[in-house]
Each structure stands twice: as C-alpha cells, then as structure tokens.
TIKOL-140782 format. One record per residue (C-alpha): residue in one letter; z, x, y. Coordinates in nm, 4 decimals, padded with zeros to 6 digits. Example, Ala and Ser with C-alpha at 12.3 -4.5 7.8 and 13.67 -1.06 7.14 Angstrom:
BEGIN
rest: A	pz: 00.7800	px: 01.2300	py: -00.4500
rest: S	pz: 00.7140	px: 01.3670	py: -00.1060
# end
This chain:
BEGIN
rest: X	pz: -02.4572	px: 10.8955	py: 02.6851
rest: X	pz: -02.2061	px: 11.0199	py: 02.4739
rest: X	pz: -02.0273	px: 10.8961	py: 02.1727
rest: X	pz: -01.7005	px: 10.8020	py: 02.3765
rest: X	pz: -01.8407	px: 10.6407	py: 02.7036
rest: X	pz: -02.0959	px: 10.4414	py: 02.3975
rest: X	pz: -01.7427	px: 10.3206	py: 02.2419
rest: X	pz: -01.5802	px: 10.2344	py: 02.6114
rest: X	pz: -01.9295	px: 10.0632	py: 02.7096
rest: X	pz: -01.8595	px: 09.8342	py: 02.3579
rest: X	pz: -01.5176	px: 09.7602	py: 02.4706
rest: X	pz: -01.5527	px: 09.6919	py: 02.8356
rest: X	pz: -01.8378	px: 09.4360	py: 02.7131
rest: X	pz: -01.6866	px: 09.3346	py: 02.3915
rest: X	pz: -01.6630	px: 08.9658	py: 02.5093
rest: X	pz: -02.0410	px: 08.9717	py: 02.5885
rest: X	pz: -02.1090	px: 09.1165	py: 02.2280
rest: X	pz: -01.9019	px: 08.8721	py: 02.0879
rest: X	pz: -01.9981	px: 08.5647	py: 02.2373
rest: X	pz: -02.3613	px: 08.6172	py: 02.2293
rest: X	pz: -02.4566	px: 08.6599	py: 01.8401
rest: X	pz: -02.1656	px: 08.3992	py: 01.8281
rest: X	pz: -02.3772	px: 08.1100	py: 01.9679
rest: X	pz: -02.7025	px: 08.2425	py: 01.7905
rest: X	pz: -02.5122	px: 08.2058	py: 01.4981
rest: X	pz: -02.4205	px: 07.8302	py: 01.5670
rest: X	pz: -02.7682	px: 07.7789	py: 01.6823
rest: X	pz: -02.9019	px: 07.8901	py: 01.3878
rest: X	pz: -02.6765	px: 07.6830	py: 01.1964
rest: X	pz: -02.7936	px: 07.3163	py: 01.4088
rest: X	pz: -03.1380	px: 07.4329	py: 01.3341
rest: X	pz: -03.0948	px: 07.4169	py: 00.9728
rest: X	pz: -02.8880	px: 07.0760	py: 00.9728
rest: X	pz: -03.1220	px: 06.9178	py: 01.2018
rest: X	pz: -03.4690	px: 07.0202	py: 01.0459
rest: X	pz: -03.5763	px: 06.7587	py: 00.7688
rest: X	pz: -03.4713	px: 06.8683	py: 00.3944
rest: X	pz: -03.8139	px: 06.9517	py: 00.2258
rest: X	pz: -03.8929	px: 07.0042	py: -00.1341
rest: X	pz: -04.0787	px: 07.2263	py: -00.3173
rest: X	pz: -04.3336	px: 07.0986	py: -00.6212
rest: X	pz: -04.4875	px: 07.3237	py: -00.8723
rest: X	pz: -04.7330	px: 07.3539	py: -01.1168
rest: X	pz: -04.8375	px: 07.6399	py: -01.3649
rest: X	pz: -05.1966	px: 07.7045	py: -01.4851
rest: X	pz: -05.3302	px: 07.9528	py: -01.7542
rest: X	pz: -05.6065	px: 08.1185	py: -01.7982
rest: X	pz: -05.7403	px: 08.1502	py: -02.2220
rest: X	pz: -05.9874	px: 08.4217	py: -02.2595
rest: X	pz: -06.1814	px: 08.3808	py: -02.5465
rest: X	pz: -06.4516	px: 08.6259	py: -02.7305
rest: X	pz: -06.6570	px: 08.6003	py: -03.0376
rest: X	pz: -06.7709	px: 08.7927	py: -03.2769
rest: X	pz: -07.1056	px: 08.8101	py: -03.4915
rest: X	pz: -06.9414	px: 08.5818	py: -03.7301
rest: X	pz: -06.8266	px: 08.3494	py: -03.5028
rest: X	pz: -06.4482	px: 08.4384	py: -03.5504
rest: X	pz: -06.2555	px: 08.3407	py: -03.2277
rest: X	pz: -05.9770	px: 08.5758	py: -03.0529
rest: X	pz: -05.7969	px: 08.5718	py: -02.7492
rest: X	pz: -05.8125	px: 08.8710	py: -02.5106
rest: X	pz: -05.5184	px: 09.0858	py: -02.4699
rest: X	pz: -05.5292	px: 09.0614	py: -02.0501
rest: X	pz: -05.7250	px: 08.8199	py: -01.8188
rest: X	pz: -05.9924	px: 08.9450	py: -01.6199
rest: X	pz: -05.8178	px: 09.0131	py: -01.2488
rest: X	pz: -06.1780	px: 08.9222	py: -01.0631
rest: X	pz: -06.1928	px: 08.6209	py: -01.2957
rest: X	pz: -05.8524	px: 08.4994	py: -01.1887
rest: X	pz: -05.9117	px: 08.5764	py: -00.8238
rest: X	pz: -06.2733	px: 08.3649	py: -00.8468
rest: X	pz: -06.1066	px: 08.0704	py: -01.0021
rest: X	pz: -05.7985	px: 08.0748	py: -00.6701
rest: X	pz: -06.0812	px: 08.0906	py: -00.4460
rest: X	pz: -06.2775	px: 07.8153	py: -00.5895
rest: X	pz: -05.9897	px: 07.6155	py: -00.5840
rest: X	pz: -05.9100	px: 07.7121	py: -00.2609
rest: X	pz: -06.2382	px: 07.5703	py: -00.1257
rest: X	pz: -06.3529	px: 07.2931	py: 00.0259
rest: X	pz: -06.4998	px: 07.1215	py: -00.2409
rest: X	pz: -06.2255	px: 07.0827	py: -00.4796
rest: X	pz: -05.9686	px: 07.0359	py: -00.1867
rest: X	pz: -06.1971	px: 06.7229	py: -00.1040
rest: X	pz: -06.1802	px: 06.6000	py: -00.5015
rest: X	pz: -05.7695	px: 06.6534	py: -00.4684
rest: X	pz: -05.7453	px: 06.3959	py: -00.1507
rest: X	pz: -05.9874	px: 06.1506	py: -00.3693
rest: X	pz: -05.7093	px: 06.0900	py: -00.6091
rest: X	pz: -05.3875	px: 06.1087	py: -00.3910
rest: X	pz: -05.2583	px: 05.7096	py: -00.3086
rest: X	pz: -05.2206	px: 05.8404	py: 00.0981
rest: X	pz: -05.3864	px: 05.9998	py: 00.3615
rest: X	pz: -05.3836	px: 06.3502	py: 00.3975
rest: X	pz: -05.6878	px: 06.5683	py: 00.5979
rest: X	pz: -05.8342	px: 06.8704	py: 00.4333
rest: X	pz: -05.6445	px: 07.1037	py: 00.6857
rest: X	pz: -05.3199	px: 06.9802	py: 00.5878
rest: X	pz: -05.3708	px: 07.0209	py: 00.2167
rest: X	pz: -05.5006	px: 07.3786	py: 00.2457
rest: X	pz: -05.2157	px: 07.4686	py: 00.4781
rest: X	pz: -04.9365	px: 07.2647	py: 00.2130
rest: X	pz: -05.1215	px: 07.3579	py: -00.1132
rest: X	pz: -05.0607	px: 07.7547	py: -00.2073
rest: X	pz: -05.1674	px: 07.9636	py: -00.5349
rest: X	pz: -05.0053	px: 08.2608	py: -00.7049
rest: X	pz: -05.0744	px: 08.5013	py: -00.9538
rest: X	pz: -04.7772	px: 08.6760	py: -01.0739
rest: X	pz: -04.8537	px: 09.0469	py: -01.1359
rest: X	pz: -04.9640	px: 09.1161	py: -01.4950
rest: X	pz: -05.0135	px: 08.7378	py: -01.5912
rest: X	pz: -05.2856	px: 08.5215	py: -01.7023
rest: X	pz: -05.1153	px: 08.2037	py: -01.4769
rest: X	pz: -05.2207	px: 08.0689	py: -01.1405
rest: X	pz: -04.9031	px: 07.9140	py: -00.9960
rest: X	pz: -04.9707	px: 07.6169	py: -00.7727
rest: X	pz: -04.6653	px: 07.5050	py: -00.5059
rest: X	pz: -04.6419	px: 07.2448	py: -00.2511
rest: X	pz: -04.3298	px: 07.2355	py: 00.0245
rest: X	pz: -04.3205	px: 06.8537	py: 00.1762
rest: X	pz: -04.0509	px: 06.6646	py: 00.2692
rest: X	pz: -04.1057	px: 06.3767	py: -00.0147
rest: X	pz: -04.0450	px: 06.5507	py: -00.2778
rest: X	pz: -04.2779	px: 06.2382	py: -00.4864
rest: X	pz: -04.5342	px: 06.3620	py: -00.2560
rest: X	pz: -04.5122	px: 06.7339	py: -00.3635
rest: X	pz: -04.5365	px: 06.6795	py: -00.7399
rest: X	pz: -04.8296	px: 06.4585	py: -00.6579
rest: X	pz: -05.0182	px: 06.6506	py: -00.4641
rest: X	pz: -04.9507	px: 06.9488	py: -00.7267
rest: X	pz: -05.0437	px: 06.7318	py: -01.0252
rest: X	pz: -05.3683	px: 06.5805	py: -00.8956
rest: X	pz: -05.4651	px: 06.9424	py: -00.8054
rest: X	pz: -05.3435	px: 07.0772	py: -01.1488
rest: X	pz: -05.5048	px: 06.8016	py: -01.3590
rest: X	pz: -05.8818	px: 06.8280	py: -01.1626
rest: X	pz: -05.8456	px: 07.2118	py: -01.2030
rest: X	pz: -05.9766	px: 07.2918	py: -01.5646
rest: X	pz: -06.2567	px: 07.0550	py: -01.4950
rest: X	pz: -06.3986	px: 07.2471	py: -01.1833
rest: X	pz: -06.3522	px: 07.5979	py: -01.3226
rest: X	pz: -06.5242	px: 07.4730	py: -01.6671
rest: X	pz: -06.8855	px: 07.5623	py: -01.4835
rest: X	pz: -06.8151	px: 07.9150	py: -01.3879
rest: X	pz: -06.5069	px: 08.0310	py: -01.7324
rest: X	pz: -06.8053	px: 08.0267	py: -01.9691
rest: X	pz: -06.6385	px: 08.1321	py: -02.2823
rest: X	pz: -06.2873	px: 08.1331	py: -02.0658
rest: X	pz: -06.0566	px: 07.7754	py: -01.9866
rest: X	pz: -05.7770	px: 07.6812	py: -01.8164
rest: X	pz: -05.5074	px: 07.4963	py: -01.9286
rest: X	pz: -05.2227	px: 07.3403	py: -01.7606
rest: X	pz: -04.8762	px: 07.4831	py: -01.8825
rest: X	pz: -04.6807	px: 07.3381	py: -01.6804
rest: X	pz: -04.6530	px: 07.0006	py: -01.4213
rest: X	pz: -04.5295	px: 06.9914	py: -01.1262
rest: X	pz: -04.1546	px: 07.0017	py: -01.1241
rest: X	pz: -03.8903	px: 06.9522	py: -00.7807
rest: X	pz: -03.6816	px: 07.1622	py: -00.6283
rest: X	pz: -03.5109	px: 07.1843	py: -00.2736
rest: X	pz: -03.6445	px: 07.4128	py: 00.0145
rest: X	pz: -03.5768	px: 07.8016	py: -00.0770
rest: X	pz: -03.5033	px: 07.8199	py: 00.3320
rest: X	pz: -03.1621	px: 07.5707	py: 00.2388
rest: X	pz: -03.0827	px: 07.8946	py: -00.0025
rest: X	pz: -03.1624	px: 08.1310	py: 00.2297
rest: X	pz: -02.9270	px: 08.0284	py: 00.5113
rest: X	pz: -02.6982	px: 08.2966	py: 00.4541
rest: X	pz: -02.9716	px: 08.5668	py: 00.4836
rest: X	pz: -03.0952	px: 08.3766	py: 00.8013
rest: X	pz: -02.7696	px: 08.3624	py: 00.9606
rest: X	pz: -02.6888	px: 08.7408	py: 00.8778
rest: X	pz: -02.9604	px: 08.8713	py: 01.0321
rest: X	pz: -02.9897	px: 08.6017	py: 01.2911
rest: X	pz: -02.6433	px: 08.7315	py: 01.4125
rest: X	pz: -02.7375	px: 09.0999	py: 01.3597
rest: X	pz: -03.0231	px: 09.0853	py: 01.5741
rest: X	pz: -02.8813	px: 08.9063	py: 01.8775
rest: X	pz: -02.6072	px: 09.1794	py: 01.8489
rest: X	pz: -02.8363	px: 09.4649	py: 01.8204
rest: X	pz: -03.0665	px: 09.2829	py: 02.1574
rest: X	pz: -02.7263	px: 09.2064	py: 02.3610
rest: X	pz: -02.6055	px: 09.6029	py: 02.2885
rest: X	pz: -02.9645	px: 09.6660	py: 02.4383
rest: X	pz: -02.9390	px: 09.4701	py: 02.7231
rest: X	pz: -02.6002	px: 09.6345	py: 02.7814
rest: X	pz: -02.6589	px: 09.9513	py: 02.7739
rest: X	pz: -02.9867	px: 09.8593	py: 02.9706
rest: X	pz: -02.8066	px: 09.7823	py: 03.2607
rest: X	pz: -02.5236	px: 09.9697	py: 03.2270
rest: X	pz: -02.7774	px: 10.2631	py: 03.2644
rest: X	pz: -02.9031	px: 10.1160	py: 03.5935
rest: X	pz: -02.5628	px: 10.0620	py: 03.7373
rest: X	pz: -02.5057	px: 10.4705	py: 03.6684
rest: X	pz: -02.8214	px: 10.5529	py: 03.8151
rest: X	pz: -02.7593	px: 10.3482	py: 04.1665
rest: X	pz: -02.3740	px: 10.4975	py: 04.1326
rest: X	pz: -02.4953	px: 10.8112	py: 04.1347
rest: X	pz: -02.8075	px: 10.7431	py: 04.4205
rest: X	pz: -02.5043	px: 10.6128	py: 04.6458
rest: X	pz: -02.2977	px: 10.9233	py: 04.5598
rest: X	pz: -02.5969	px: 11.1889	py: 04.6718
rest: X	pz: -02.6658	px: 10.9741	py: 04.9703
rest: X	pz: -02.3114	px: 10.9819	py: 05.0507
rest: X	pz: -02.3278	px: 11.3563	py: 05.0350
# end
C-alpha cells in the first residue's frame, strides 16, 4: 500500500478512527471515577553498619552490605514476621493479603529499606506500615550481628500514584485503541482488495 491510498484509507474511515479511541478514552475515564480512592502509607528503614577496632573505637561503614540488605527484605518478607505483623494489627487481615499489600524497596546506592502499603483506608495503610516498621529491628537483631536497623521514618499518607497518573493512562489508553482500530482497518481493507481483485480475474 502506498503512502496516498494509506492517507485516503484514514479519511474514508476517519469516523471509525475517531470514534473508537474516543469511547476508550471515556471508558478509561469511568474506570478511574468509579474505582475506590486508595492511599498509599510509607515507612523508611536504615540499615547502621558498625565495625570495631582493636581498641574498641566504633565507626560506621561507608556503604551497606548489598547481600546484607537483600537478607534482611527477605526475612521480612517471610512468613514468620508477616505472622508477628497481623498479631498486632486491631483487624483481620490473612497472610496472603499482607504479602500481596505490604512491598519493600531499596533505592539504588542506599542503606534504606522502604516499606509501602496501597489500601483504601488510608488509617489502615499507616498501620499496617508502622506495626511492620516498629517489629522490624527486633527480628533482624538475630542475624545484623554488629549491624541494626533503625526506623527513619513512619509511615506517612498519600493518595494513589494511579489518581496522578490518569493523564499518562488516558494518553496511551487513546493511542493504543487508535493504533488497534488503524489495524483492524487496514486489516480488512486488505481483504476487501483481495476479493475485489478475485472477482475481477474471475470476471476475466
């Protein structure tokens, strides 16, 4: 296909291209005002590396050891301490749940395990984020040795990042339905050439 008939193809179906991404786009939109606003909870761990000397002089260790800070999101991560976390919080909540709500972070370069929960209470978050930030140094204690962790920061509310990514959503949400309807276009635009043309040679 060349660039012209492309260009004429566009125009004869320009209603088609318009309308579609059109009512993706206002799809996309009742999605967002209809799901539930959630909120996101965060707390900030870090982790002290400490070494001694002969004479008992204490200093702190330029970086944190990366396998030491991946152990310590794995332990907390695991069963165990997930089951200490739903000991303290005042509701129910199963073990699945709080793995799939609670999520760590290390930012590149950092000593700090970020912990985040997205709920739609935002109370709920921060408590969920707390009670898992305060029981933290105590169950890493056993395996730091000369290494502990201290809490930085509590947990802390803000609403969903997806409310501040709407824009983003609906840009590409309306690029992509384009992009699909062009395809479908041209997909049978093709076909209709092809039986045109199987007519013609039978005519013939």
């Amino acid at each position: 296909m060349e660039f012209r008939d492309f260009l004429s193809l566009m125009w004869r179906r320009k209603k088609t291209l318009f309308f579609v991404p059109l009512l993706a786009a206002v799809l996309f939109l009742l999605a967002t005002q209809v799901s539930p606003p959630r909120y996101e909870a965060g707390a900030t761990l870090m982790l002290k590396s400490e070494l001694r000397d002969p004479w008992q002089k204490t200093f702190i260790q330029p970086q944190a050891d990366e396998e030491l800070l991946k152990t310590c999101i794995r332990l907390l991560d695991g069963n165990a301490f997930l089951l200490e976390v739903i000991k303290t919080l005042p509701f129910e909540m199963n073990l699945k749940t709080l793995r799939e709500s609670l999520r760590y972070d290390n930012p590149e370069g950092s000593k700090l395990i970020r912990l985040s929960v997205l709920a739609e209470d935002p109370q709920r978050a921060a408590r969920i984020v707390n009670s898992a930030a305060e029981l933290a140094p105590k169950r890493l204690g056993a395996v730091l040795n000369e290494s502990e962790i201290l809490i930085v920061e509590k947990a802390s509310i803000t609403e969903d990042r997806r409310r501040a990514a709407v824009p983003l959503g609906l840009g590409l949400t309306v690029f992509l339905s384009f992009l699909w309807t062009l395809t479908i276009v041209m997909f049978m635009d093709n076909i209709w050439r092809l039986r045109h043309t199987a007519r013609h040679c039978e005519d013939i």
